[in-house]
C-alpha positions as CSV (number, residue, x, y, z in Angstrom):
1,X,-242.0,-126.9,-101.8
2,X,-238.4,-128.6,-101.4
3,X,-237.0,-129.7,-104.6
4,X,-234.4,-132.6,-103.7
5,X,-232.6,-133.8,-106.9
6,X,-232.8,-132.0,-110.5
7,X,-232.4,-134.7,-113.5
8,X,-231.7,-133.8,-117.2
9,X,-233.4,-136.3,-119.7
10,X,-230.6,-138.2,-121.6
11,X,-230.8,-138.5,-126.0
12,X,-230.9,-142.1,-126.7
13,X,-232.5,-144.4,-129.3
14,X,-234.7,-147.6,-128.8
15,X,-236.9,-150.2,-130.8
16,X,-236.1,-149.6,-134.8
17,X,-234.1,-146.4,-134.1
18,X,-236.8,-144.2,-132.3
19,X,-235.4,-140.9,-131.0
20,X,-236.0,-140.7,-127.4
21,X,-235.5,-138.6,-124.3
22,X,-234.7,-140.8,-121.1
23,X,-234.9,-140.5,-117.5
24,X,-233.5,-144.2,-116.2
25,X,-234.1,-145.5,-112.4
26,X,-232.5,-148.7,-112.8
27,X,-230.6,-148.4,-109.5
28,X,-233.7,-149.0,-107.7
29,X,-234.0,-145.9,-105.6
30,X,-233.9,-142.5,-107.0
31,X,-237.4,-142.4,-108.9
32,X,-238.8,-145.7,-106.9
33,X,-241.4,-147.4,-107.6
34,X,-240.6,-145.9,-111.1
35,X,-237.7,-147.8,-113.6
36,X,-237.8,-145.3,-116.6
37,X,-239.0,-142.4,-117.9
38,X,-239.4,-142.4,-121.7
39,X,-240.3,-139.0,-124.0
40,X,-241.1,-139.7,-127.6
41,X,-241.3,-135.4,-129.0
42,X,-240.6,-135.2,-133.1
43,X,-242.7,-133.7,-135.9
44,X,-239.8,-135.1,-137.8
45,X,-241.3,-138.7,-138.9
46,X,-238.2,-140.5,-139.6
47,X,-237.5,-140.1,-135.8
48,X,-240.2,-142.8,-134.9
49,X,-241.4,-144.2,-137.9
50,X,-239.7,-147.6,-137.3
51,X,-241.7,-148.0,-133.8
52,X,-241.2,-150.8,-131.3
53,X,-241.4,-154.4,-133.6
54,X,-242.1,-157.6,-131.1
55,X,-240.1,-157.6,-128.3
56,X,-240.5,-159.1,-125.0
57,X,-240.6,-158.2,-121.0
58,X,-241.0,-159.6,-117.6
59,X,-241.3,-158.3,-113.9
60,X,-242.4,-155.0,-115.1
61,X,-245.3,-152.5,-115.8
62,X,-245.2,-150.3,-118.6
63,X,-247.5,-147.2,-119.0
64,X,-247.6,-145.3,-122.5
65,X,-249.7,-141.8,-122.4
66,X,-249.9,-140.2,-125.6
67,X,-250.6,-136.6,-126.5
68,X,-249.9,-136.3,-129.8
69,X,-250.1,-139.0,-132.5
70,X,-250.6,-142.5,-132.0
71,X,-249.4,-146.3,-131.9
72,X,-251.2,-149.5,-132.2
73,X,-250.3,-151.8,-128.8
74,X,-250.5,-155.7,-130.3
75,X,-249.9,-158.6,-127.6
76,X,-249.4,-162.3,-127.0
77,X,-253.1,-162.0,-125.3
78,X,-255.4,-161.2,-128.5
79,X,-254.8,-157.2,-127.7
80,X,-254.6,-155.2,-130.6
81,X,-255.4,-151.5,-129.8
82,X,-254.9,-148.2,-131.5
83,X,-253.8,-145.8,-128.8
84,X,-254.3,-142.1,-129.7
85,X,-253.6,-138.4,-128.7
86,X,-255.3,-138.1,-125.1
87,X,-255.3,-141.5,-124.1
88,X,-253.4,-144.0,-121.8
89,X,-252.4,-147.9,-121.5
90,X,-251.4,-150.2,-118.9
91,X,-249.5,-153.9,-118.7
92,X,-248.4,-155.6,-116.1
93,X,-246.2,-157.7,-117.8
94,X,-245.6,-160.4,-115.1
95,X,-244.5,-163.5,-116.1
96,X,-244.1,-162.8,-120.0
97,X,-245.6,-160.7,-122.5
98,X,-244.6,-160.3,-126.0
99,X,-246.1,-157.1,-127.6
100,X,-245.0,-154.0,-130.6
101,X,-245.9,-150.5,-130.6
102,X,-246.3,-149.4,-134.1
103,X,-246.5,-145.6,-135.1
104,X,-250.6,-144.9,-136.9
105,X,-250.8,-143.3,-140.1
106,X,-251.7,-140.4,-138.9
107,X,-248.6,-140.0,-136.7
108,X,-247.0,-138.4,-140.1
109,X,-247.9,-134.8,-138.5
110,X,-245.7,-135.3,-135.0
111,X,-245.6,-137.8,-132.4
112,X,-245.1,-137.1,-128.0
113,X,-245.6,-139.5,-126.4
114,X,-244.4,-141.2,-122.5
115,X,-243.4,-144.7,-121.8
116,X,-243.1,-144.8,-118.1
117,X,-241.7,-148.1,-116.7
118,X,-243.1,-149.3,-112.7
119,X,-241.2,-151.8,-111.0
120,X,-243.3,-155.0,-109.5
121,X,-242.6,-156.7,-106.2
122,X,-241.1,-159.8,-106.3
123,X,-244.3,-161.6,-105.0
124,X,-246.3,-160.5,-108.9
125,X,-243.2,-160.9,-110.8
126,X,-244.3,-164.3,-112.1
127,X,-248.4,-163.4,-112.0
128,X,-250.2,-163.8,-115.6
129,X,-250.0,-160.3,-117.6
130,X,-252.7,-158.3,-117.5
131,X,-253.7,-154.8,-119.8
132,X,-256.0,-152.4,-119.6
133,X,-256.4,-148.9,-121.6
134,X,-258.5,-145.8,-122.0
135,X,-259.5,-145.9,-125.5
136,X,-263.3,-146.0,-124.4
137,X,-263.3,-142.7,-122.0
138,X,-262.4,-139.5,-121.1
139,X,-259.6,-138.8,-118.7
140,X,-260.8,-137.2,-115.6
141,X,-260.1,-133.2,-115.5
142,X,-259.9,-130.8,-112.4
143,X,-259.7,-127.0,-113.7
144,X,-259.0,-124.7,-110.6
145,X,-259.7,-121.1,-110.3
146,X,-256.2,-119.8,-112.0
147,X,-256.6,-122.5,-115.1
148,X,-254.4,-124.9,-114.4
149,X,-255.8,-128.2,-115.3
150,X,-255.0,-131.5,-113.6
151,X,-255.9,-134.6,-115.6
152,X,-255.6,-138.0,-113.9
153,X,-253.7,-140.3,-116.0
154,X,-253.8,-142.9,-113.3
155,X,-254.5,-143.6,-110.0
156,X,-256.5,-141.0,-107.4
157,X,-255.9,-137.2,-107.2
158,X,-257.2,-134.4,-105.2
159,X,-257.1,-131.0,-106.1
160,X,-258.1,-128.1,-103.3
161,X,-262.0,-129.3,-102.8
162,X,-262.2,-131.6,-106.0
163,X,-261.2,-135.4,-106.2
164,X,-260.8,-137.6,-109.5
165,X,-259.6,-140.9,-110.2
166,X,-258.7,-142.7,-113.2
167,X,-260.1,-145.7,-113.9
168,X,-256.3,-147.3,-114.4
169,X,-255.8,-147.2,-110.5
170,X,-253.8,-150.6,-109.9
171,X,-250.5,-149.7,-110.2
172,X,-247.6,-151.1,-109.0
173,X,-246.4,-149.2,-106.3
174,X,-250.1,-147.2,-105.9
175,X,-248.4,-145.4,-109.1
176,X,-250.4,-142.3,-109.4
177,X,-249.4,-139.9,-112.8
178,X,-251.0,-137.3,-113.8
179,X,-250.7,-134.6,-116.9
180,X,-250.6,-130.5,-115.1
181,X,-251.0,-127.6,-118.0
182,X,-250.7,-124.3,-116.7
183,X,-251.6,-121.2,-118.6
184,X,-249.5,-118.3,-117.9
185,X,-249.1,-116.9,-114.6
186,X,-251.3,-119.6,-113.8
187,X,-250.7,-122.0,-110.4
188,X,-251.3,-125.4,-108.6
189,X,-251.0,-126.7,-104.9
190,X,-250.9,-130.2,-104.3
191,X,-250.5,-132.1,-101.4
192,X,-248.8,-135.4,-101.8
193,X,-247.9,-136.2,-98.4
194,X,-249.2,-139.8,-98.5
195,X,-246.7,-140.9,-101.0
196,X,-243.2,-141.8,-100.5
197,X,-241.6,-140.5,-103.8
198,X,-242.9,-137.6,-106.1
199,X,-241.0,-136.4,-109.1
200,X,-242.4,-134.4,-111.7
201,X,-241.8,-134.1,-115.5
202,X,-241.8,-131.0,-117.4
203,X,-242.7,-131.5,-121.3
204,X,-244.0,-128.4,-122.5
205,X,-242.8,-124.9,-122.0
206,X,-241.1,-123.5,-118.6
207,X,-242.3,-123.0,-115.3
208,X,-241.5,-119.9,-113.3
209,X,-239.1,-121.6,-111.2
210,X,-235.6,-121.7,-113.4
211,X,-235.4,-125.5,-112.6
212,X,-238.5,-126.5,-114.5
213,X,-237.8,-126.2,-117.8
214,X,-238.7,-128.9,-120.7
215,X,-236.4,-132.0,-120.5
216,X,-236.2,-131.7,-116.5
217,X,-236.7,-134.0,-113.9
218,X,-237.7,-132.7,-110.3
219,X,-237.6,-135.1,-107.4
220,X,-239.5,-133.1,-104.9
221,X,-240.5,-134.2,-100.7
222,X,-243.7,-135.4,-100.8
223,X,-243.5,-133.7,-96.7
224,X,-243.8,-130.4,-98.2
225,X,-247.1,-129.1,-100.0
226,X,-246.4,-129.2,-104.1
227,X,-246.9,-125.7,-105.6
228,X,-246.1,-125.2,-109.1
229,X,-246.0,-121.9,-111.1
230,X,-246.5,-121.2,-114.5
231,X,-243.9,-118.4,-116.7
232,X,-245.2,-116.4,-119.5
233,X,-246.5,-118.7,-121.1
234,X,-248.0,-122.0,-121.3
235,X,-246.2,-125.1,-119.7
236,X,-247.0,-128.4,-119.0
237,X,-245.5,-131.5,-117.2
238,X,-246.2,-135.1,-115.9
239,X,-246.2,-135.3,-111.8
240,X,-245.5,-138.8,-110.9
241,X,-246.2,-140.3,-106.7
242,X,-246.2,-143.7,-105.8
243,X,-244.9,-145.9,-102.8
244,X,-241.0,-147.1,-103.0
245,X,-241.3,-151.3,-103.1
246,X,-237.6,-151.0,-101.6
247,X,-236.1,-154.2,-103.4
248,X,-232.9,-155.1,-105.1
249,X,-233.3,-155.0,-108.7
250,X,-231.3,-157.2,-111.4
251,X,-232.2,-155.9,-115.1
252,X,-231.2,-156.5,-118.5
253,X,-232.7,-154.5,-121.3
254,X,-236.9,-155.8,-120.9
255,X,-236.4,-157.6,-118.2
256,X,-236.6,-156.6,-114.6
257,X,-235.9,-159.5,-111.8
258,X,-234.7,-159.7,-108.3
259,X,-231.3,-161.4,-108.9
260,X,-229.2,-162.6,-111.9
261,X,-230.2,-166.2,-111.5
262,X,-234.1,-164.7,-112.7
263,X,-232.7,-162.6,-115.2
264,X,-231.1,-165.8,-116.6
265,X,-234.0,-168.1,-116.5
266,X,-235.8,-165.0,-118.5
267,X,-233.8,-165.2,-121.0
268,X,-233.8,-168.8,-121.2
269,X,-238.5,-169.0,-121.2
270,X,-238.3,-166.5,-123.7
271,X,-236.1,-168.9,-126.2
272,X,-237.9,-171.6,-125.5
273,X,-241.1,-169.9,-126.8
274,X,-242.9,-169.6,-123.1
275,X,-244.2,-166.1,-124.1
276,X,-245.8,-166.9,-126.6
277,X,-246.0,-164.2,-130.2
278,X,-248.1,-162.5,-132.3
């Protein structure tokens, strides 16, 4: 395995003050086709409790797993979904969506949680929004013969003899993410040769290698087999592959464009009331 960049999550606040743990990509090319990395971890309620009130995007995808806790997704399209410990959700964004993420009730006991940002071509940029979520299945699982587990959050993923795929599969990019626990002493191969980026995510825990530790980015080369070995205890982390779209990015806080002239006219349909509300 060849580890090529190590990244330390950042402490900053978004929405109505939620404490967060960022990994940002905004220059177009060190996590690519990813934008943002987004890690939601408190059992401390006034760290979240305010959530993400109405706000807009455009020219992105947003993917929120949750693990622990839960938020209710409400949209411009009639969505209105309670997302919960174990389950994922997808938006392509497109044109315009309008949408809030608001803590459930039951989030009172802890909250962790991912918002992981895709960038779109500019050729879907301006196509009508689309969601999709898991709330009516099971993840897909692989187990292998050490314990670690493998469970496809989206796209396909093989594992030694086994092969699962999630039924979110369309992302941007051919965004694949999955969640890897793995018991003590415990180990994973992977190989990920037929993606053009691969980073990985630790959440939980430490890894045998001293770079993996909680809070870490790894950008690792996808050219080399993935192997990943647990410490002394359990650890956990998100691995994240998808296909660079290579294309200059012009951003401002939701929205993700091509050039500052769409970033302006953004601005300018979401006044006007082209995204609609809720």
């Amino acid at each position: 395995m060849k580890i090529l960049n190590v990244t330390k999550a950042q402490p900053t606040q978004d929405g109505a003050g939620v404490k967060i743990s960022r990994i940002s990509g905004f220059d177009g090319r060190s996590i690519d086709p990813f934008l943002m990395i987004d890690e939601l971890k408190s059992d401390n309620t006034q760290d979240f409790i305010g959530g993400f009130p109405a706000h807009p995007h455009r020219g992105i995808e947003t993917f929120t797993y949750i693990r622990k806790g839960g938020f209710e997704h409400q949209d411009q399209m009639g969505n209105k979904k309670a997302i919960r410990a174990g389950q994922v959700q997808w938006m392509s964004t497109g044109r315009g969506v309008i949408h809030s993420e608001m803590p459930l009730a039951d989030a009172q006991y802890g909250m962790h949680g991912f918002q992981i940002w895709l960038n779109m071509p500019a050729r879907d940029k301006m196509n009508p929004p689309k969601y999709q979520d898991s709330s009516d299945r099971v993840l897909p699982s692989i187990t292998n013969q050490s314990g670690a587990k493998l469970t496809a959050l989206a796209g396909e993923w093989h594992l030694e003899d086994q092969h699962i795929s999630s039924a979110l599969n369309d992302l941007a990019g051919n965004g694949a993410i999955s969640d890897i626990t793995l018991p003590a002493n415990s180990a994973i191969r992977i190989d990920l040769s037929h993606f053009g980026k691969v980073v990985a995510y630790v959440h939980s825990g430490a890894l045998r290698d001293e770079y993996f530790k909680s809070g870490y980015m790894i950008t690792l080369d996808p050219a080399h087999p993935i192997e990943l070995h647990g410490g002394n205890g359990e650890s956990g982390l998100l691995l994240l592959a998808g296909h660079p779209i290579n294309e200059k990015i012009a951003h401002m806080g939701p929205f993700v464009m091509n050039t500052q002239e769409e970033l302006h006219q953004a601005i300018k349909d979401y006044h006007a009331g082209k995204f609609g509300n809720i």
